[in-house]
N, CA, C and O atoms as a DFTB+ gen file, in Angstrom:
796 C
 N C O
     1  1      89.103      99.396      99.222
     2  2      88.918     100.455     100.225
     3  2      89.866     101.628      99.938
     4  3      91.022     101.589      99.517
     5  1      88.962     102.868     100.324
     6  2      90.177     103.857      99.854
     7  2      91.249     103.763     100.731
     8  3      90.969     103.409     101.877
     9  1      92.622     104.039     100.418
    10  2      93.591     104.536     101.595
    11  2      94.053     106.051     101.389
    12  3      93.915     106.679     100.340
    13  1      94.466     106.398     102.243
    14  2      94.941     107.576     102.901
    15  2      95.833     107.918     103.400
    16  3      95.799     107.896     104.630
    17  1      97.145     108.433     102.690
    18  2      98.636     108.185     103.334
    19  2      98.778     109.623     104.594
    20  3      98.004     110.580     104.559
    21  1      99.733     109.505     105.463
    22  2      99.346     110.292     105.904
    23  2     101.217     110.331     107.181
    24  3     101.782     109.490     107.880
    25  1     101.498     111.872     106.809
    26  2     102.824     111.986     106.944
    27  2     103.593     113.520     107.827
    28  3     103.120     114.627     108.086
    29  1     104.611     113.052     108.018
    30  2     104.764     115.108     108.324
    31  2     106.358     114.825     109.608
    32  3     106.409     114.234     110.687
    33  1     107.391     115.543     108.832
    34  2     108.123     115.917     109.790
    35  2     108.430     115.868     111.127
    36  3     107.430     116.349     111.659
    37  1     109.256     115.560     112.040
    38  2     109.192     114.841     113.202
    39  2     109.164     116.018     113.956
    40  3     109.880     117.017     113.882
    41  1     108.059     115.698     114.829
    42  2     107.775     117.374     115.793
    43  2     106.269     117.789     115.436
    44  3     105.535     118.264     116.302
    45  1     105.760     117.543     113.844
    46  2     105.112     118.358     113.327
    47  2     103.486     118.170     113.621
    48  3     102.535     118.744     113.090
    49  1     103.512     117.263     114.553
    50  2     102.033     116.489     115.239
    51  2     101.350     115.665     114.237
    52  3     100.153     115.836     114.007
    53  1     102.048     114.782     113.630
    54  2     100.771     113.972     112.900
    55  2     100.107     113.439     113.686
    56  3      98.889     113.614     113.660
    57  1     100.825     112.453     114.825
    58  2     100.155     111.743     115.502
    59  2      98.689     112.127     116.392
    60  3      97.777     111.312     116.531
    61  1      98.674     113.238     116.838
    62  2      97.531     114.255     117.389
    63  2      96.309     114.326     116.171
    64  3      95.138     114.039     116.420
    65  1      96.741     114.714     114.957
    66  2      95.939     114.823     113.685
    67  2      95.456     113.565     113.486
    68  3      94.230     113.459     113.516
    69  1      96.295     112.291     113.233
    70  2      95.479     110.926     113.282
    71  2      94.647     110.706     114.323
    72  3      93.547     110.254     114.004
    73  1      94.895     110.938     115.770
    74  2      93.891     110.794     116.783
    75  2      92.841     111.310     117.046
    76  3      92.172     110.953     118.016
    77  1      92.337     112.655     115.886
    78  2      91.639     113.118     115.426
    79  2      90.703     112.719     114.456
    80  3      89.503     112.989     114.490
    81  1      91.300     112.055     113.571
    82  2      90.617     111.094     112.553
    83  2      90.011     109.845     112.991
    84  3      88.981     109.301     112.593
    85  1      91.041     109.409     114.098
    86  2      90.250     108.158     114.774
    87  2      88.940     108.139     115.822
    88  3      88.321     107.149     116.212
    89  1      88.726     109.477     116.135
    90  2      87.599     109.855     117.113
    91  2      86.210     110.141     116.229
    92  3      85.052     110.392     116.564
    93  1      86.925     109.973     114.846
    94  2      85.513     110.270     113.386
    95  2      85.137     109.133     113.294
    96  3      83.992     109.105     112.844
    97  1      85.913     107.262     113.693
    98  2      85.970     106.621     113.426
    99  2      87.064     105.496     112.619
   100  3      87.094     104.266     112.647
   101  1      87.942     106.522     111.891
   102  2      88.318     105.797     111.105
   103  2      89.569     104.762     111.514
   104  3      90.326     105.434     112.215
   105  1      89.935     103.835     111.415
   106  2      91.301     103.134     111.412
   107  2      92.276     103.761     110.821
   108  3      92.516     104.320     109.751
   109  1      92.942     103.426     112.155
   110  2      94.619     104.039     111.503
   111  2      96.091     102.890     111.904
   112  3      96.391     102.202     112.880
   113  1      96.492     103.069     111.043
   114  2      97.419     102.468     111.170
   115  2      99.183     102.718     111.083
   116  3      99.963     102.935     110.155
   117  1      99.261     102.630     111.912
   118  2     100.949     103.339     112.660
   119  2     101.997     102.583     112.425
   120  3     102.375     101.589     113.045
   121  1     102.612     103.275     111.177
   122  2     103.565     102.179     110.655
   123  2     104.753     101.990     111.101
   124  3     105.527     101.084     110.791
   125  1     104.994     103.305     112.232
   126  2     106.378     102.933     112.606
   127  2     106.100     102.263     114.185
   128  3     107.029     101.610     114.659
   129  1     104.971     102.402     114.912
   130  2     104.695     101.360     116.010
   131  2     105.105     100.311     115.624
   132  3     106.034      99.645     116.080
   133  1     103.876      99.933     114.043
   134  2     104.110      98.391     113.831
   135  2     105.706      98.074     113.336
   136  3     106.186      97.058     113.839
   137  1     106.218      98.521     112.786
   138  2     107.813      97.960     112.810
   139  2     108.411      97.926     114.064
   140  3     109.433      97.249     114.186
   141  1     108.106      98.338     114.716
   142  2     108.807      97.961     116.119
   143  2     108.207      96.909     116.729
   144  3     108.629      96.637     117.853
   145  1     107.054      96.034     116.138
   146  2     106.600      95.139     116.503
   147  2     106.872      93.614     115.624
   148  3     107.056      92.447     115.969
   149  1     106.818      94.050     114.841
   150  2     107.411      92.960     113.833
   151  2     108.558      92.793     113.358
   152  3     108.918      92.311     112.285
   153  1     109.259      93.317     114.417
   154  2     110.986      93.239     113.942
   155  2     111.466      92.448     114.427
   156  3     112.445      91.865     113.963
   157  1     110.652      92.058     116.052
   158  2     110.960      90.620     116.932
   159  2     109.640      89.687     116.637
   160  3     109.582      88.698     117.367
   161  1     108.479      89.847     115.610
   162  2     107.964      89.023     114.885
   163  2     107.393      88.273     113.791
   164  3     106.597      87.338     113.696
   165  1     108.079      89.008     112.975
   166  2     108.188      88.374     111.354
   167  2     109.121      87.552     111.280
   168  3     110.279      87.967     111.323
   169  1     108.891      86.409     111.171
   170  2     109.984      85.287     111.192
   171  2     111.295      86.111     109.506
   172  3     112.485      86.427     109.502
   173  1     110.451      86.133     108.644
   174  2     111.140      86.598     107.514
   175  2     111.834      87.495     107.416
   176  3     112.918      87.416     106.838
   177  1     111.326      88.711     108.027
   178  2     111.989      90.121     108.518
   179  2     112.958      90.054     109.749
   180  3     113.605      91.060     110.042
   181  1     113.099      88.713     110.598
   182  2     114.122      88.415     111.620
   183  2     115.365      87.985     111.014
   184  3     116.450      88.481     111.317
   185  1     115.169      86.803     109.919
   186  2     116.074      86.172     109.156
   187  2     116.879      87.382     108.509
   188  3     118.068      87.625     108.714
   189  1     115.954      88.141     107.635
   190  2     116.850      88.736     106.782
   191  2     117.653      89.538     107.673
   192  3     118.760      89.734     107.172
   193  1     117.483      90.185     109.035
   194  2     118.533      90.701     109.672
   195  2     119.496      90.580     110.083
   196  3     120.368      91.441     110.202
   197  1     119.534      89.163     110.468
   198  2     120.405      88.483     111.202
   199  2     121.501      87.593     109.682
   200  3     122.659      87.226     109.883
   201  1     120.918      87.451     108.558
   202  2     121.911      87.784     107.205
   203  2     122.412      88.635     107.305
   204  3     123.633      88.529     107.426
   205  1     121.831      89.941     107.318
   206  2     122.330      90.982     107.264
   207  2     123.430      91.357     107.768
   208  3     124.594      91.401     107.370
   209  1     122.874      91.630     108.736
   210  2     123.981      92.086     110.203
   211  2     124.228      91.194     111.199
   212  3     124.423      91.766     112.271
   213  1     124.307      89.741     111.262
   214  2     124.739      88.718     112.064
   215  2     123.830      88.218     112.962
   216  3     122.941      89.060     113.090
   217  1     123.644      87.354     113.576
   218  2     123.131      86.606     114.457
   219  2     123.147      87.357     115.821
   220  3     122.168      87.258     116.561
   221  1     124.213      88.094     116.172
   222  2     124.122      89.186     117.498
   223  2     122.744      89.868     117.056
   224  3     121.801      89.282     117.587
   225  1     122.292      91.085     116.123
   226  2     121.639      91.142     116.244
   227  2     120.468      90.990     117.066
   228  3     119.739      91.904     117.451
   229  1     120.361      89.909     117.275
   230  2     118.978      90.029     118.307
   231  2     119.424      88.994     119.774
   232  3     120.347      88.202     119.583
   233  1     118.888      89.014     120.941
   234  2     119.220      88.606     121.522
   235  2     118.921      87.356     121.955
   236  3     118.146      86.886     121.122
   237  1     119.146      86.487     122.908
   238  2     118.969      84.648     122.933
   239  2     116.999      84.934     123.304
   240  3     116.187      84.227     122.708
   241  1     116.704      85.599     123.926
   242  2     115.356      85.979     124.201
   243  2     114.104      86.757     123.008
   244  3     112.937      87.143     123.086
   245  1     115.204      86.682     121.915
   246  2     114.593      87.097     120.824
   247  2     114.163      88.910     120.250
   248  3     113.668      89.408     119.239
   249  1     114.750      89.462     121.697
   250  2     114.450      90.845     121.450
   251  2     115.745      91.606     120.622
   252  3     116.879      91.266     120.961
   253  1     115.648      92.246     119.947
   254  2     116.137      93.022     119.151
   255  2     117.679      94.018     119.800
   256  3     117.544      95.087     120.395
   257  1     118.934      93.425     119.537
   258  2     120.588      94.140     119.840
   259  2     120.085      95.267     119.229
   260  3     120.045      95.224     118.000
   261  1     119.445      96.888     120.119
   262  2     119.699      97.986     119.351
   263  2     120.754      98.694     119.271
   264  3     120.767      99.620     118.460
   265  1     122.154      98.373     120.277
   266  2     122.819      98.730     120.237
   267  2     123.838      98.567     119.155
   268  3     124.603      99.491     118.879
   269  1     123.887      96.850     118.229
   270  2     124.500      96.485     117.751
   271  2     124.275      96.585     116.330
   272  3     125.013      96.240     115.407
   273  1     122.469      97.421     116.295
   274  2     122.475      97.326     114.704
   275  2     122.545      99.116     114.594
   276  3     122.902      99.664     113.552
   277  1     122.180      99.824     115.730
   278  2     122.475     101.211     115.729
   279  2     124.013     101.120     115.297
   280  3     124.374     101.673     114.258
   281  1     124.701     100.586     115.910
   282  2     126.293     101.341     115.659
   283  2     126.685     100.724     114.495
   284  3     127.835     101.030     114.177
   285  1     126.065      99.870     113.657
   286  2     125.963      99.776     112.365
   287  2     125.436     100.543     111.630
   288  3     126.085     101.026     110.702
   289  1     124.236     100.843     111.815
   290  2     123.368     101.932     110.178
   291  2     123.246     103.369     110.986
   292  3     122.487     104.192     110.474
   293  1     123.902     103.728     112.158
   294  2     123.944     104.669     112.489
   295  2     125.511     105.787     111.771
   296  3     126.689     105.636     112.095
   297  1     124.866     106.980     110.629
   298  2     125.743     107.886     110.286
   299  2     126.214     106.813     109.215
   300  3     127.407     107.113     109.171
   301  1     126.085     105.881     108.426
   302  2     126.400     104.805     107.474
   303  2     124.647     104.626     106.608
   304  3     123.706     103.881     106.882
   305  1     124.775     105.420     105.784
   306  2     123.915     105.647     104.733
   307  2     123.537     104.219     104.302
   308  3     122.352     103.904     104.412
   309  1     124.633     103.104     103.705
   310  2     124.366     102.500     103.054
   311  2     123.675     101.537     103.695
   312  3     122.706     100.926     103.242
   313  1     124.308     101.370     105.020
   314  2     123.888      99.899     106.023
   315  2     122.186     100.687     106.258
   316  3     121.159     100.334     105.679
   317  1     122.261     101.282     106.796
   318  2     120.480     101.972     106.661
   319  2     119.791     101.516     105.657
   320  3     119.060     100.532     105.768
   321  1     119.975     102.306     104.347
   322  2     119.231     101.356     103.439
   323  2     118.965     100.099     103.189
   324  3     117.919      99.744     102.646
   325  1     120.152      99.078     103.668
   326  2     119.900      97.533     103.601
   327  2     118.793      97.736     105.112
   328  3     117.635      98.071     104.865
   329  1     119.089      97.580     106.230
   330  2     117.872      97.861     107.240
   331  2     116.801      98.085     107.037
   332  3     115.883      97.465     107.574
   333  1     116.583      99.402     105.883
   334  2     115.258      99.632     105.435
   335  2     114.837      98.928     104.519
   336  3     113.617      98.825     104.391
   337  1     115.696      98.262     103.646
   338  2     115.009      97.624     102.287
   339  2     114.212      96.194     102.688
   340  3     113.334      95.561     102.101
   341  1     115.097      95.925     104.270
   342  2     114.371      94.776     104.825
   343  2     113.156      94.905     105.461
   344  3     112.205      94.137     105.315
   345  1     113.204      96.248     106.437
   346  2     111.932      96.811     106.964
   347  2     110.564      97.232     106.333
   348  3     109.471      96.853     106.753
   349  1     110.770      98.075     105.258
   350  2     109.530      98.486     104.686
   351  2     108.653      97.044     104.295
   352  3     107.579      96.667     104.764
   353  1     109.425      96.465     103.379
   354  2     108.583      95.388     102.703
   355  2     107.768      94.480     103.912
   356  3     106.681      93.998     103.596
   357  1     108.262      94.264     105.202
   358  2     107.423      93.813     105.797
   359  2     106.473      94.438     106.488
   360  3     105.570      93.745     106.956
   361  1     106.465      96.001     106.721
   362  2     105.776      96.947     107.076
   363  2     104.248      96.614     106.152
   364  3     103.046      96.492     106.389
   365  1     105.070      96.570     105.122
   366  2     103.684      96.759     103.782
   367  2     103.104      95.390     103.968
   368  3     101.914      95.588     103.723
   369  1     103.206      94.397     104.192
   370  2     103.181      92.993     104.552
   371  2     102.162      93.306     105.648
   372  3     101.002      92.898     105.589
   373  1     102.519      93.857     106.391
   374  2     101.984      93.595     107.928
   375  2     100.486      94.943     107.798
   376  3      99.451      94.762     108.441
   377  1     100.629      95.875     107.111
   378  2      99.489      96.847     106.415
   379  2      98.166      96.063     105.790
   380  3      96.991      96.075     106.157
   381  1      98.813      95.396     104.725
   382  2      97.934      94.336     103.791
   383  2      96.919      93.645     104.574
   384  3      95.726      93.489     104.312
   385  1      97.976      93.040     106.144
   386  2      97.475      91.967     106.192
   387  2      95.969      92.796     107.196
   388  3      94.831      92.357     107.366
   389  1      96.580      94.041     107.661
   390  2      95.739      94.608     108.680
   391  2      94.621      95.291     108.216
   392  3      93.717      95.695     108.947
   393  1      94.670      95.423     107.028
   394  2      93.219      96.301     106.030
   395  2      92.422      95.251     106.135
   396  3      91.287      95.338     106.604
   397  1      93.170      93.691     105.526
   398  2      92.269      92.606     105.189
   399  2      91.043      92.694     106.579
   400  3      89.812      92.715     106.547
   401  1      91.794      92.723     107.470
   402  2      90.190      92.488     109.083
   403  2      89.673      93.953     109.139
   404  3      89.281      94.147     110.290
   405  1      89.546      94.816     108.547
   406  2      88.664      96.029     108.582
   407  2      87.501      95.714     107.949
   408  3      87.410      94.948     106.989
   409  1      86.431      96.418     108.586
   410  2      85.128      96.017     108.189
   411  2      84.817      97.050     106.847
   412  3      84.978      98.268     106.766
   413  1      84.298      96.049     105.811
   414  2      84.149      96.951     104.517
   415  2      83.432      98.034     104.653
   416  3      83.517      99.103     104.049
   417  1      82.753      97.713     105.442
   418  2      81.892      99.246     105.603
   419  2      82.256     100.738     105.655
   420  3      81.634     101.726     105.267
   421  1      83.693     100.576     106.370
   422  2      84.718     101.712     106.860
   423  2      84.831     102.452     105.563
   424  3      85.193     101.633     104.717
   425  1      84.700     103.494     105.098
   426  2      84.339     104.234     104.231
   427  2      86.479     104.319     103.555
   428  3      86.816     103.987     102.419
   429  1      87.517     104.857     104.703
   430  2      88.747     104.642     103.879
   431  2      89.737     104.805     105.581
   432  3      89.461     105.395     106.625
   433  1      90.431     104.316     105.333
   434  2      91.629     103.582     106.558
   435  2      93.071     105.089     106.196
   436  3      93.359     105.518     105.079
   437  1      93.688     105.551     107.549
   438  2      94.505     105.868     106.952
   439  2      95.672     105.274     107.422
   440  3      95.650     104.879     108.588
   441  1      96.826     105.104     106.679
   442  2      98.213     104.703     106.803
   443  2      99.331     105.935     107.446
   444  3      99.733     106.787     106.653
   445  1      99.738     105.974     108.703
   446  2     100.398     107.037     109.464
   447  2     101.902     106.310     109.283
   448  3     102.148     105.192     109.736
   449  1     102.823     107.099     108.574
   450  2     103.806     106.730     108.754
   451  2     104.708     107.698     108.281
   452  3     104.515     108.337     107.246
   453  1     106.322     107.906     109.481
   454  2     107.488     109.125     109.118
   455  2     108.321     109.032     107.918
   456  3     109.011     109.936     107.446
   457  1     108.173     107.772     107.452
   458  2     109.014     107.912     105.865
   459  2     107.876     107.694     105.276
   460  3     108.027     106.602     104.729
   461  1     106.384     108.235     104.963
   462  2     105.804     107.595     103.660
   463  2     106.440     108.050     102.198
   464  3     106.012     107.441     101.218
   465  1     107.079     108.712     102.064
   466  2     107.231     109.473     100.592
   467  2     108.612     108.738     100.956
   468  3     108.738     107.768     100.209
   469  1     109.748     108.868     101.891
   470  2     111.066     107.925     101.592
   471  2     110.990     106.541     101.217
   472  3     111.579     106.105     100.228
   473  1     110.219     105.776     102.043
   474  2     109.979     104.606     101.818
   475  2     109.222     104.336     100.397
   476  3     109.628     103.305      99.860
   477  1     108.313     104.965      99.742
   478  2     107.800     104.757      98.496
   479  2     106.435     104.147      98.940
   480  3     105.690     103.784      98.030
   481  1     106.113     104.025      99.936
   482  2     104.820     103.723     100.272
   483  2     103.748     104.607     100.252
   484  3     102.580     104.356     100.549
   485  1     104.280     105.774      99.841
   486  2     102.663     106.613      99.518
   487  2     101.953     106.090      97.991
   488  3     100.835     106.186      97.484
   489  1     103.273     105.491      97.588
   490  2     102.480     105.142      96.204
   491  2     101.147     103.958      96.233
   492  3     100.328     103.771      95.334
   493  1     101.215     103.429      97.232
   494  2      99.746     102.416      97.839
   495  2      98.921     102.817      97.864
   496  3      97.929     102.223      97.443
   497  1      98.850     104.294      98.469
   498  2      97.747     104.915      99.036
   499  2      97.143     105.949      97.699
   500  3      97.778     106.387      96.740
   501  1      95.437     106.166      98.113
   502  2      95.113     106.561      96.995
   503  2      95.502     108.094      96.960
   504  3      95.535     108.598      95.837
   505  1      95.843     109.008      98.189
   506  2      95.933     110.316      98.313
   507  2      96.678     110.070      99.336
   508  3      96.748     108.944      99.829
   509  1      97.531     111.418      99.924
   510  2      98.275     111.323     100.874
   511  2      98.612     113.486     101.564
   512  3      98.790     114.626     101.133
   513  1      98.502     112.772     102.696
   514  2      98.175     114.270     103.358
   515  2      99.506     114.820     104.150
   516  3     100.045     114.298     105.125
   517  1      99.751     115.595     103.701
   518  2     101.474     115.929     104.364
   519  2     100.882     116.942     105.915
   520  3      99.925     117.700     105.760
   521  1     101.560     116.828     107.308
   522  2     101.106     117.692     108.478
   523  2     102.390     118.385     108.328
   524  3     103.390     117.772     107.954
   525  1     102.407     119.809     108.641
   526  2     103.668     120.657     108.372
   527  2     103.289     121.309     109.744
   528  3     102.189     121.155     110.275
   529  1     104.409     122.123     110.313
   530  2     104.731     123.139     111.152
   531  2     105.997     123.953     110.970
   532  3     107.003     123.677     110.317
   533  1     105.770     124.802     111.552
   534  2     106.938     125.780     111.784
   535  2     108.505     125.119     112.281
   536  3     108.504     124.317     113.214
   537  1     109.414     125.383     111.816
   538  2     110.873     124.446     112.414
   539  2     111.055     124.755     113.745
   540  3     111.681     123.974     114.461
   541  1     110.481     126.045     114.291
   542  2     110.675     126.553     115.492
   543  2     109.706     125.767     116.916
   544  3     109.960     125.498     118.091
   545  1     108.466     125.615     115.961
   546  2     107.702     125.046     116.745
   547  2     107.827     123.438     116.663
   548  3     107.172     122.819     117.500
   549  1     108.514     122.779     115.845
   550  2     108.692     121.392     115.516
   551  2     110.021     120.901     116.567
   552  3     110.132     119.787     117.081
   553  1     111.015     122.110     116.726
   554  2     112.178     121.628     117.360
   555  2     111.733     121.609     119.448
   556  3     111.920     120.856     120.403
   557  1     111.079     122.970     119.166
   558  2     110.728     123.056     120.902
   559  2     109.995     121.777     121.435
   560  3     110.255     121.075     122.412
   561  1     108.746     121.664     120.260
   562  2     107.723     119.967     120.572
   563  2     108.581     118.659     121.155
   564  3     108.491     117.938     122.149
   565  1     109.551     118.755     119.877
   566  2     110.608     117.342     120.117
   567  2     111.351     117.286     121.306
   568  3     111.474     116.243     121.949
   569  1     111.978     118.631     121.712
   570  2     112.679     118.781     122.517
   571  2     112.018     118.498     123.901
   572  3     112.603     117.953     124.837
   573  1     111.031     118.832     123.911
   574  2     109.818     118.836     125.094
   575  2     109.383     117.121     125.722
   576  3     109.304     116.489     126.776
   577  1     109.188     116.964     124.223
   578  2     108.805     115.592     124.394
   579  2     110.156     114.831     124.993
   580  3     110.346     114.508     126.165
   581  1     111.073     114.630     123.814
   582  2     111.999     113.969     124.243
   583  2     113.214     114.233     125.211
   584  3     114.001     113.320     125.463
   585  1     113.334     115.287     125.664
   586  2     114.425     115.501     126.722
   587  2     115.560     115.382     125.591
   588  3     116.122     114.296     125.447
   589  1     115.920     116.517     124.758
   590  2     117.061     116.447     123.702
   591  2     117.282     117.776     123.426
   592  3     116.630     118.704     123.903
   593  1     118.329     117.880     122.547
   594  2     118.665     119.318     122.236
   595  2     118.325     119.342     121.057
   596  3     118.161     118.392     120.291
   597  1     118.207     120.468     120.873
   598  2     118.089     121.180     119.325
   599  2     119.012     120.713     118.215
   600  3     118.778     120.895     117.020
   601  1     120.195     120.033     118.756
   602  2     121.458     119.404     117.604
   603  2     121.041     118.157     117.649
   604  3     121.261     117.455     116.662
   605  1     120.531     117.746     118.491
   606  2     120.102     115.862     118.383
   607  2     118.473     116.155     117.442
   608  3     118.081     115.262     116.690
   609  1     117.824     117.182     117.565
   610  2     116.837     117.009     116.864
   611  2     116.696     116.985     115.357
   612  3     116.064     116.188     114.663
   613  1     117.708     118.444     114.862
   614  2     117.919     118.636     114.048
   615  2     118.655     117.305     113.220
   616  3     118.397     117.177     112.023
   617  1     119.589     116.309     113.903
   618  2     120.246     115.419     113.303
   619  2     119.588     114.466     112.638
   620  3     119.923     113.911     111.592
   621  1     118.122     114.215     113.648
   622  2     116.876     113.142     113.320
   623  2     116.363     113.500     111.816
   624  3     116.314     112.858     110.767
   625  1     115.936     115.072     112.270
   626  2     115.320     115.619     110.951
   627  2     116.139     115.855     109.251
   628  3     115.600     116.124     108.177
   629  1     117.822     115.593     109.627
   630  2     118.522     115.232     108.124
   631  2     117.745     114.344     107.820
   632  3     117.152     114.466     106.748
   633  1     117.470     113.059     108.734
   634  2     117.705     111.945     107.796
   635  2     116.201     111.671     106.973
   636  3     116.160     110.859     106.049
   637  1     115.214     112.289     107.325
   638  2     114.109     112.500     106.734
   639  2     113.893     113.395     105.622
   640  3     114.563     114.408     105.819
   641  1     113.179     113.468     104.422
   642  2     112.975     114.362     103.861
   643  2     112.715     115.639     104.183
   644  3     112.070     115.678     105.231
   645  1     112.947     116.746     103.716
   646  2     112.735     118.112     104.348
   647  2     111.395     118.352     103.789
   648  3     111.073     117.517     102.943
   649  1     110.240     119.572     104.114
   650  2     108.657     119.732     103.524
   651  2     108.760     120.387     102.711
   652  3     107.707     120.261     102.087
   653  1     109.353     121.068     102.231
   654  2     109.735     121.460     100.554
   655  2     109.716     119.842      99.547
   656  3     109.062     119.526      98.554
   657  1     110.618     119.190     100.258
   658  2     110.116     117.828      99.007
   659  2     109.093     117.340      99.432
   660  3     108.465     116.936      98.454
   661  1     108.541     117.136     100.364
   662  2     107.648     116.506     100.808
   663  2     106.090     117.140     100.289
   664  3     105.078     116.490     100.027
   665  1     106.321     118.858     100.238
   666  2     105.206     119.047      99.673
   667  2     104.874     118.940      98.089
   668  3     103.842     119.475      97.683
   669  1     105.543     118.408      97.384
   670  2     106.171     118.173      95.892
   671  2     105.499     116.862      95.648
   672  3     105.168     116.680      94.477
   673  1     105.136     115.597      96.772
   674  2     104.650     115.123      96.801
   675  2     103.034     114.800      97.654
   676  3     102.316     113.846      97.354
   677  1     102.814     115.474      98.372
   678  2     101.787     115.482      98.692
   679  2     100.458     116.037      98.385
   680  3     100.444     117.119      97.797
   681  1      99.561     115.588      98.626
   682  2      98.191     115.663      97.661
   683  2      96.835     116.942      98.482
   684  3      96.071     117.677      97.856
   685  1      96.954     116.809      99.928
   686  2      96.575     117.328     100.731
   687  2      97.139     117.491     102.064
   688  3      97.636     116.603     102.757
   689  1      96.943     119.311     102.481
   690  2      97.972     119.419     103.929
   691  2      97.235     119.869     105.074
   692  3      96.197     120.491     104.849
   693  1      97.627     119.643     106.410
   694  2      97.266     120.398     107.764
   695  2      98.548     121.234     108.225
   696  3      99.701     120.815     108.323
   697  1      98.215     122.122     108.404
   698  2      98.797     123.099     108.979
   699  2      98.631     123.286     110.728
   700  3      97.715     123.885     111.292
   701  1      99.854     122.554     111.411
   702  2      99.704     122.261     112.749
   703  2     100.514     123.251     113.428
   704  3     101.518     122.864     114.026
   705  1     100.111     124.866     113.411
   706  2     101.097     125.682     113.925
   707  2     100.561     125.978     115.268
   708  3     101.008     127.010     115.769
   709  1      99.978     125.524     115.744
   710  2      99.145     126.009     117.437
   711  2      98.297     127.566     116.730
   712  3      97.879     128.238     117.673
   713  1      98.011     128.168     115.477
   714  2      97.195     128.871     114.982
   715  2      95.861     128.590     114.291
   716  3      94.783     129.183     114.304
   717  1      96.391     127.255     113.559
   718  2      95.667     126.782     112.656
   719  2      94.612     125.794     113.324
   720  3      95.140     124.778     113.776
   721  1      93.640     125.852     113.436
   722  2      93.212     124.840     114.203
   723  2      93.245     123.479     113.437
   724  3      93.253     123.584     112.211
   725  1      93.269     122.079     114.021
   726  2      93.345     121.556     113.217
   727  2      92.208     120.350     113.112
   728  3      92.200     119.593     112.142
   729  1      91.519     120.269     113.892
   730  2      89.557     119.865     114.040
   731  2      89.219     120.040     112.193
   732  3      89.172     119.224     111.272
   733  1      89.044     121.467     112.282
   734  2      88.711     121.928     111.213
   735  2      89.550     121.549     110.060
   736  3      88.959     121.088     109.084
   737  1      90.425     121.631     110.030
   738  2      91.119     120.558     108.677
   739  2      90.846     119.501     108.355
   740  3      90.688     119.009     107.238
   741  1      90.752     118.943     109.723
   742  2      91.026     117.165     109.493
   743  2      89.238     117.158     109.335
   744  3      89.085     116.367     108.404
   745  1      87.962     117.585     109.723
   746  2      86.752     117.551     109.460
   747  2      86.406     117.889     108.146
   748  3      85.208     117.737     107.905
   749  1      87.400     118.485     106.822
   750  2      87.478     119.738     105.807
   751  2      87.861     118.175     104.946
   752  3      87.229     117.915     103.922
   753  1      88.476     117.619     105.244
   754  2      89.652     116.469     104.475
   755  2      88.644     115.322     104.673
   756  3      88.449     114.874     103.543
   757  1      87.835     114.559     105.655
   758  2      87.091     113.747     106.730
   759  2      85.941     114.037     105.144
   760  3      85.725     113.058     104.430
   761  1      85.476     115.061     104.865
   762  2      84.220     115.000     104.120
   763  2      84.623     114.707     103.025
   764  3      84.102     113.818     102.351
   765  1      85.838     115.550     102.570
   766  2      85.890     115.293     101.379
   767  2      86.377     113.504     101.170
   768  3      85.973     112.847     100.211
   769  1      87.292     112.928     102.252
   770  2      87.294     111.704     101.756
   771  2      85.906     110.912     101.437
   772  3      85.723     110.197     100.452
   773  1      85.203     111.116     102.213
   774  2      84.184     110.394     102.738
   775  2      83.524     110.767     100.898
   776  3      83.616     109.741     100.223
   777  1      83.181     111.467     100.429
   778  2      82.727     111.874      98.929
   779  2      83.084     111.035      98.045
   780  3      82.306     110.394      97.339
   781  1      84.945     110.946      98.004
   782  2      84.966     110.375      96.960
   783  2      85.492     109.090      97.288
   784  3      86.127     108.485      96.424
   785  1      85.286     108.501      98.616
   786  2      85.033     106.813      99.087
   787  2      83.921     105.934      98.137
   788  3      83.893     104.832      97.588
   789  1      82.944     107.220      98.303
   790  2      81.412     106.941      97.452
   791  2      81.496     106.131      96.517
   792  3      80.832     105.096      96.449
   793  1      82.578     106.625      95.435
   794  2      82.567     107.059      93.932
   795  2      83.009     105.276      93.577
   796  3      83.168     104.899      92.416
């Protein structure tokens, strides 16, 4: 089945653009939902944390110490990467297993996720679509949404790739500036997948 990576800066509306794709039909799959779901249920991805970063970690009820692994890989580069090196692989685990129950018929599935190009998981996918916006309009969104300032937003957005690299890697883009409409993109992208699903 084809896949379809599908990515963009925090603020920058992917999630709106996938819910767009899903009203065409297609499956999507939300990779950073699902890590927040399989972090209190991957037996494998529990273990390796609690190696990791101790048995506190999670609590006698099985839900996840965020306080205790935040003030670990929080502003500590390296402890992050061990976090992530444990996370992705079961992300991709838990992807695999979720294509397998899609009905073949589905012409191509896309994969929604905020690190695809950090994590190295665009390399799965057969194409991958970067959503960009304006920094101005990306910081007000976040801010809106989340009840934060412009210095807590901006702090989120270090730790992600900036869209200069991001567009270095990406194959196809939407332009989500409240100008651009974005129906028309994602219907522009929608055909052309659908073409070379064919092939």
């Amino acid at each position: 089945m084809y896949k379809v990576g599908i990515t963009g800066g925090i603020g920058s509306g992917k999630t709106t653009v996938c819910k767009v794709f899903e009203v065409l039909g297609i499956p999507v799959f939300y990779a950073d939902t699902v890590a927040k779901e399989i972090i209190v249920e991957d037996a494998l991805l529990i273990e390796g944390i609690k190696s990791t970063f101790g048995k506190e970690s999670y609590f006698e009820d099985g839900k996840l110490n965020n306080k205790h692994i935040a003030a670990i890989v929080f502003n500590n580069e390296m402890e992050l990467a061990k976090l992530n090196a444990l996370v992705h692989p079961a992300v991709f685990r838990a992807f695999d297993h979720w294509e397998k129950q899609i009905d073949p018929a589905v012409p191509y599935t896309l994969k929604e996720a905020a690190l695809l190009f950090e994590s190295g998981s665009y390399k799965m996918c057969d194409t991958n679509i970067l959503v960009t916006a304006p920094l101005e309009v990306k910081l007000n969104r976040v801010m809106l949404r989340d009840n934060v300032s412009a210095e807590q937003v901006k702090a989120r957005m270090d730790k992600q790739f900036n869209d200069e690299k991001k567009k270095e890697m990406a194959n196809h883009f939407i332009i989500n500036d409240e100008e651009h409409g974005i129906i028309e993109q994602v219907l522009a992208l929608h055909k052309k997948f659908l073409e070379v699903s064919k092939r």
